[in-house]
C-alpha positions in Angstrom: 124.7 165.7 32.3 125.5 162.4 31.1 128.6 162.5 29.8 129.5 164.2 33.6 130.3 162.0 36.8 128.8 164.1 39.4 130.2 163.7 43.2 128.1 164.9 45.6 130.3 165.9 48.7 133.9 166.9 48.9 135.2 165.4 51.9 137.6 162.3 51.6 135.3 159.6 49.8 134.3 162.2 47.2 137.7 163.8 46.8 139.3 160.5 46.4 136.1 159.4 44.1 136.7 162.3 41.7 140.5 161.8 41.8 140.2 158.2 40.7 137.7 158.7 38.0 139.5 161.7 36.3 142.4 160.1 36.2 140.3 157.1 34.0 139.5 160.3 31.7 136.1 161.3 33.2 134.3 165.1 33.2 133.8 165.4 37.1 131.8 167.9 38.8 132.2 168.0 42.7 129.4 169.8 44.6 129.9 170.5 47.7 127.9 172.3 49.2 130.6 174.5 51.7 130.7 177.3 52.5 127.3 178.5 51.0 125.9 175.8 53.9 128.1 175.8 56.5 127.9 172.6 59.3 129.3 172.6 63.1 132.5 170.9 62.4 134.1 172.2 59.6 136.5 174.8 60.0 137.5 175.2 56.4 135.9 175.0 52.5 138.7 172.9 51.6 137.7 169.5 50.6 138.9 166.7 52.4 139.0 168.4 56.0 139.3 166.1 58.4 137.3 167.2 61.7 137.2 164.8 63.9 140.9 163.6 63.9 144.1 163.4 62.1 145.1 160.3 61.9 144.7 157.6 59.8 145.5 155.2 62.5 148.4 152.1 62.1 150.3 152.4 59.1 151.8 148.4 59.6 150.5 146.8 56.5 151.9 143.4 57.5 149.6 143.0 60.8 147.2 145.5 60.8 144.0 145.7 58.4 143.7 149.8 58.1 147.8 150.0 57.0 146.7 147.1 55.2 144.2 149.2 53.6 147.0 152.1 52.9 149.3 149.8 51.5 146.3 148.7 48.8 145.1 152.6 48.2 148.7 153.2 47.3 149.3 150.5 45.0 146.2 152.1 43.2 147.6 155.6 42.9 145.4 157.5 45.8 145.4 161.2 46.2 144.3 160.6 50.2 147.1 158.6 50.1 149.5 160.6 48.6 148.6 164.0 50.0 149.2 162.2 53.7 152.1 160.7 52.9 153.5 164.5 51.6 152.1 166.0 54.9 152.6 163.2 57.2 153.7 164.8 60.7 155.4 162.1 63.7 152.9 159.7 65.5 155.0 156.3 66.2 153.7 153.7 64.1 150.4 155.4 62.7 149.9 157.7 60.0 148.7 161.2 61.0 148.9 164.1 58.9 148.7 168.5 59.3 145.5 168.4 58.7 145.3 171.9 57.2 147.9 171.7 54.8 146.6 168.0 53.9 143.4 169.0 52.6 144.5 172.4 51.2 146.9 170.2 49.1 144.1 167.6 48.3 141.8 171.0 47.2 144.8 172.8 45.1 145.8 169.0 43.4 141.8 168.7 42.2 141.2 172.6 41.4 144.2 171.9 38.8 142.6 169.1 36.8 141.2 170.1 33.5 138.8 167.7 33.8 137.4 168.5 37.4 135.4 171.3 38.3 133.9 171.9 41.8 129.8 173.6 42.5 129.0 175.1 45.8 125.9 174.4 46.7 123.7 172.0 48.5 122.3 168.8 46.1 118.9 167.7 47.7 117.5 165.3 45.8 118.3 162.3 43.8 118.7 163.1 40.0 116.6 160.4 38.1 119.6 160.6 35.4 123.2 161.1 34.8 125.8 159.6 36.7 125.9 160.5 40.4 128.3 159.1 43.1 127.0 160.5 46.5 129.5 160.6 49.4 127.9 163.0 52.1 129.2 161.5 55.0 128.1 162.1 58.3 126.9 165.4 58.2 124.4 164.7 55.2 122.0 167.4 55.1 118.8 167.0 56.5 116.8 167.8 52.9 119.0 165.1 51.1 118.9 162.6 54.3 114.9 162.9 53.6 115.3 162.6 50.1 117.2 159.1 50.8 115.1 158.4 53.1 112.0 158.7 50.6 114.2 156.9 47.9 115.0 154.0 49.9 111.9 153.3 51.5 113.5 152.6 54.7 114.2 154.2 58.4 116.4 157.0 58.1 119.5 155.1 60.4 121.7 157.3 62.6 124.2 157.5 65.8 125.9 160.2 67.6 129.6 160.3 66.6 131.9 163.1 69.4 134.8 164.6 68.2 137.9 165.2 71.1 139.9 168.3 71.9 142.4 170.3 70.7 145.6 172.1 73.3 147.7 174.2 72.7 151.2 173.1 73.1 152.6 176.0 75.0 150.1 175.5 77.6 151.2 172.0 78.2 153.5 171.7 81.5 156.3 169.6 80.6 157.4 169.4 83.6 155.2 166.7 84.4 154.6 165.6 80.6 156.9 163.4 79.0 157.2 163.1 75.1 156.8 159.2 74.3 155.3 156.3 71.6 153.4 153.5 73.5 156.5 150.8 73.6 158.6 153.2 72.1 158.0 152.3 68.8 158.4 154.3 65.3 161.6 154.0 62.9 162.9 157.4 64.4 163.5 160.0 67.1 160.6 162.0 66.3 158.8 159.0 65.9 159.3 157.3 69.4 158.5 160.8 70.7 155.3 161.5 68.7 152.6 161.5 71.8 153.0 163.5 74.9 151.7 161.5 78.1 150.0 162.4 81.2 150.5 161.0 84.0 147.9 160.1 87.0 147.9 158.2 90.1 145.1 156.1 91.5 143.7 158.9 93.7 144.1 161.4 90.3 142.2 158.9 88.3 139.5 158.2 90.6 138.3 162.2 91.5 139.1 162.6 87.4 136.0 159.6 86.8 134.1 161.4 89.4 134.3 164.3 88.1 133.7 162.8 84.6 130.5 161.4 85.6 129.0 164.3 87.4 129.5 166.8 84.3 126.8 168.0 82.4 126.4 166.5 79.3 124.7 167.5 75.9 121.0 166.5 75.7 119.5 165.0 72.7 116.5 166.0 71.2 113.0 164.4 72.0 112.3 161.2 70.0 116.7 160.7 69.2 118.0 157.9 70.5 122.1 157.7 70.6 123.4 154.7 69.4 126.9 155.3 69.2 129.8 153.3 67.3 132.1 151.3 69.8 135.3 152.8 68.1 134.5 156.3 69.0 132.4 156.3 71.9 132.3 159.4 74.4 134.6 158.6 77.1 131.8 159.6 79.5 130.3 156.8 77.9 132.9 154.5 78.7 133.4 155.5 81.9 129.5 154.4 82.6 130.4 151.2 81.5 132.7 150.7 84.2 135.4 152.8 86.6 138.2 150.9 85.2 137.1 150.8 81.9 139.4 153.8 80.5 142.7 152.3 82.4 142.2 149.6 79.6 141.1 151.8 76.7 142.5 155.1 75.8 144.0 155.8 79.1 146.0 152.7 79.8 149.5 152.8 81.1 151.4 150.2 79.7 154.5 150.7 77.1 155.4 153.9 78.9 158.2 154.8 80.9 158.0 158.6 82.7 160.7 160.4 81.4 160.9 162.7 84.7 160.2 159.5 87.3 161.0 156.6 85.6 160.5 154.0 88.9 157.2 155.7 89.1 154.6 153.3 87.5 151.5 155.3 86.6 148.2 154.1 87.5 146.7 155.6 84.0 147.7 157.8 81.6 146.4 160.5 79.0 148.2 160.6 75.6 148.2 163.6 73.3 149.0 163.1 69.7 150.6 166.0 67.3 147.4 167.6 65.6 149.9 169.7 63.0 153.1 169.5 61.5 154.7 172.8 63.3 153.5 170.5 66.9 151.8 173.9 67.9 148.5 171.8 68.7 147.9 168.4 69.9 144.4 166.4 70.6 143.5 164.5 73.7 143.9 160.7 71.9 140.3 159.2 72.6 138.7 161.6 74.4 135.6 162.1 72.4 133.2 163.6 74.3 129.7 165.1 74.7 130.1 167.1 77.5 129.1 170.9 77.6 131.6 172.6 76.9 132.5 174.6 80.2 132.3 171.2 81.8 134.9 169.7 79.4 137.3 172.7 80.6 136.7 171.8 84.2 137.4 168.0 84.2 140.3 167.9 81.2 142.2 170.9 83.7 142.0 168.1 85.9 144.5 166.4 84.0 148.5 166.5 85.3 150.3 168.7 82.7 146.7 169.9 81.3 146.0 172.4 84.6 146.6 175.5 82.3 145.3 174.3 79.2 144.1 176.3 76.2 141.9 174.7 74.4 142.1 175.5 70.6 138.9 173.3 70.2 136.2 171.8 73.0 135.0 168.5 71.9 131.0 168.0 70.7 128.6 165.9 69.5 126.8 165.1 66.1 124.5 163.4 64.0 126.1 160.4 61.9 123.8 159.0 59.1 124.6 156.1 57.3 122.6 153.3 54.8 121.1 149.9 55.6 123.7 149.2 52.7 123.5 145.2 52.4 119.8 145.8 51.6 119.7 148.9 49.7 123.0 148.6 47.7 124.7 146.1 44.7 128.3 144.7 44.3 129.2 148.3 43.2 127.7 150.1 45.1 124.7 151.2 42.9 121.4 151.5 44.3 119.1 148.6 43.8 116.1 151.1 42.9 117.8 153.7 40.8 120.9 152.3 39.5 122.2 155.8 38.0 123.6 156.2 41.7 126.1 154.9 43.4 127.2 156.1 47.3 130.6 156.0 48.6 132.3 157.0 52.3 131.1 156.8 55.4 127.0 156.9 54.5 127.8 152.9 53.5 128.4 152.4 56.9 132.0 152.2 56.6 133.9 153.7 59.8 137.1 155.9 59.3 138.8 158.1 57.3 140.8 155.6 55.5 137.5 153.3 54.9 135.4 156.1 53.9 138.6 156.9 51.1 138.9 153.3 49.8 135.2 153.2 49.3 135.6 156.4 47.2 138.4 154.9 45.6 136.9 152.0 44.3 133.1 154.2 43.5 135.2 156.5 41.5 136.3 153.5 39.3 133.6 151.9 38.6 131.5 154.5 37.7 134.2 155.8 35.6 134.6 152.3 33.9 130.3 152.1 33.6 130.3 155.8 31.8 133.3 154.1 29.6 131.7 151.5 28.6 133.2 148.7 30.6 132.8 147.0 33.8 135.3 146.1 36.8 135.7 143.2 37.8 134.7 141.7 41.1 136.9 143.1 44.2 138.8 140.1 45.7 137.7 139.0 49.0 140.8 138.1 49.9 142.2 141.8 49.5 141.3 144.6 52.4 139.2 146.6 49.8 137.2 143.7 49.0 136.5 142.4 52.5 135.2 145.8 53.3 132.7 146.1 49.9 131.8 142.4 50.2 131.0 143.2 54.2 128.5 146.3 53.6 127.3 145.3 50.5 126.0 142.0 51.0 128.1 140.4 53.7 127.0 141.7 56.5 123.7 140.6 58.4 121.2 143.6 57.5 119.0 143.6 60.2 121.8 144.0 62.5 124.1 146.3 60.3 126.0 149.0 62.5 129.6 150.6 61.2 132.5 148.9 60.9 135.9 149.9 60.6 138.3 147.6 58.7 140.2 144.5 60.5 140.9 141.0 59.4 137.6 139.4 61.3 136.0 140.4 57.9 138.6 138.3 56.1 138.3 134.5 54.5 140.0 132.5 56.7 143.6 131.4 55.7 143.9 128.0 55.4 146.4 126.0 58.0 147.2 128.3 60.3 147.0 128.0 63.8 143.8 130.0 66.0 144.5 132.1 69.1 146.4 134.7 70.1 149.5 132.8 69.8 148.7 132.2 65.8 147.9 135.8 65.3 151.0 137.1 64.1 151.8 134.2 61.4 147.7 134.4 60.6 148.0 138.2 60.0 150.9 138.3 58.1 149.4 135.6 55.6 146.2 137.8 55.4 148.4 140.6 53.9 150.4 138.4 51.4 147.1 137.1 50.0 145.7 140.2 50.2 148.3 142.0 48.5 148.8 139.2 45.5 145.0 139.4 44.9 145.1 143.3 44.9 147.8 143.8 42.4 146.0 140.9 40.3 142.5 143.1 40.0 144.3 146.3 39.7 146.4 144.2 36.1 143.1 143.7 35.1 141.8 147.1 35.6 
């Protein structure tokens, strides 16, 4: 067992973790515990199956933190990486993959290391030795969240994360939805084209909030509280918050023209983003939801272009757990009580695909380097990876600790450069350059 790295899950932390440390020359044992126990959202016993989107949001790694972060996992060989960039499908300036044939390629890619072998089965406990990496994610099992739970000596923490829904292209009416990227942008046709938009007028939108408030929603159990995370809230949640609070999230109209009434200006908009690389399916962009599911038919129909929708998935609702890791954890990512294990993805209290990867990523090499005999040294700061390790590990304030998704408010300040919105594009762009010069720096010494 020692002389073994075993990762406990298979989804993109884990898959990335065991990527990363065989390639050191590590044994690795993946056990994931699919399909012998099966959860709500998963589809598939692939690893790496994305459920709740398929995108890895902005890949600008000049002004934006996550394509930041992409730039950084590339530089350091990732399989996430890689495997997105081989299945990458249109999306204007983000990065979104075919989700199926991404993580049967990540699966098939893993399965072929000599050094890698994968258990079914469901882990649920912490092994008091060997070398464990545990990257469960969101859907940790209830017997191993009470097993941390007991470890840890702290509240079990949790939210309620939603997942939005998937259409069938052919069911779209393109006669009143137009194929565009918000401001046109993307470095091709397909590109500037990657999102279908929906129209709606003021009188649309308003009976479509009506409606989205009345609908029946999914209860919670007696004692659960939901405390969701502010970068995938229900949209019934934001619509609580305020009628016009979707016209300036997910369902604002600006940087769109419509293609079939171009002096029309619409008074909100739904976009659809490709879902796979034939552009068979498409999912309603932000529309996370925790309405019942007959309800969700009833209100999204309501939608121009949507009024004969199939649905290939309804939205829904779930349990998210995730570590009090600025107490619990060390600089990497061991923790503090039994030091044999490390955790990695989304249970640190990182937020996003690409996060939850990157935390694999650097889990995978430092426990490979500890089993080897040596020790990394510290992340920069000043790179994306080390802001986001820094932030959960010690950076942030723990009695207030909640996900976080990358972005450069978790960044050192760069010295003399101008504040405000009209400094944020110079302040940005110096962000990446440091980041990326410290980045390459610890990977040389690595």
């Amino acid at each position: 067992m020692k002389s073994e790295l075993h990762i406990v899950g298979g989804g993109l932390a884990g898959s990335e973790a065991a990527w990363q440390a065989a390639r050191m020359g590590v044994n690795v044992v993946i056990h994931e515990m699919r399909p012998e126990v099966e959860t709500f959202a998963h589809n598939t016993s692939n690893l790496a199956e994305m459920v709740c989107s398929n995108s890895f949001r902005s890949d600008d790694h000049e002004q934006n933190a996550v394509g930041l972060l992409h730039w950084e996992m590339r530089r350091a060989d990732s399989l996430i990486m890689r495997m997105a960039d081989d299945h990458r499908i249109p999306a204007g300036g983000a990065l979104a993959v075919d989700r199926g044939a991404f993580s049967a390629a990540v699966t098939a890619t893993l399965t072929e290391l000599e050094n890698v072998r994968i258990e079914t089965g469901e882990v649920n406990s912490l092994p008091s030795e060997g070398n464990w990496i545990f990257a469960t994610g969101p859907l940790t099992s209830p017997a191993l969240g009470g097993a941390i739970q007991k470890q840890t000596g702290s509240e079990h923490l949790a939210f309620f994360d939603a997942i939005a829904p998937i259409v069938h292209t052919n069911s779209i009416d393109m006669d009143i939805v137009w194929a565009q990227s918000r401001y046109d942008k993307g470095d091709d046709e397909a590109e500037r084209k990657a999102y279908l938009n929906c129209p709606m007028n003021k009188a649309q939108y308003e009976a479509f909030i009506d409606a989205l408030l009345a609908a029946d929603k999914t209860e919670f159990h007696d004692g659960e509280k939901a405390g969701y995370f502010d970068g995938c809230l229900p949209i019934e949640v934001m619509a609580e918050r305020g009628r016009e609070t979707l016209r300036f999230g997910p369902m604002k109209p600006v940087g769109l023209t419509n293609a079939h009434h171009p002096e029309d200006k619409p008074y909100a908009v739904v976009q659809l983003r490709r879902d796979n690389k034939l552009g068979t399916l498409f999912n309603i962009v932000g529309f996370q939801t925790k309405m019942k599911h007959g309800a969700q038919v009833d209100v999204f129909t309501m939608i121009p272009g949507l009024e004969d929708a199939r649905f290939a998935r309804l939205g829904g609702i779930h349990r998210n757990t995730f570590l009090n890791s600025p107490t619990l954890l060390d600089h990497q990512m061991r923790l503090h009580t039994q030091p044999n294990i490390r955790f990695a993805g989304q249970i640190t209290g990182v937020e996003g695909y690409v996060e939850s990867a990157a935390m694999g990523l650097l889990a995978g090499r430092m426990a490979a380097a500890e089993m080897q005999g040596d020790c990394l040294p510290p992340v920069p700061q000043a790179a994306a990876m080390g802001a986001l390790i820094h932030h959960i590990t010690g950076g942030a304030e723990a009695k207030t600790f909640q996900p976080m998704n990358v972005n450069f408010g978790l960044f050192r300040p760069a010295p003399g450069l101008k504040g405000g919105r009209r400094g944020r594009k110079d302040r940005y762009k110096a962000y990446s350059d440091r980041a990326k010069a410290a980045w390459d720096g610890w990977l040389a010494q690595c």
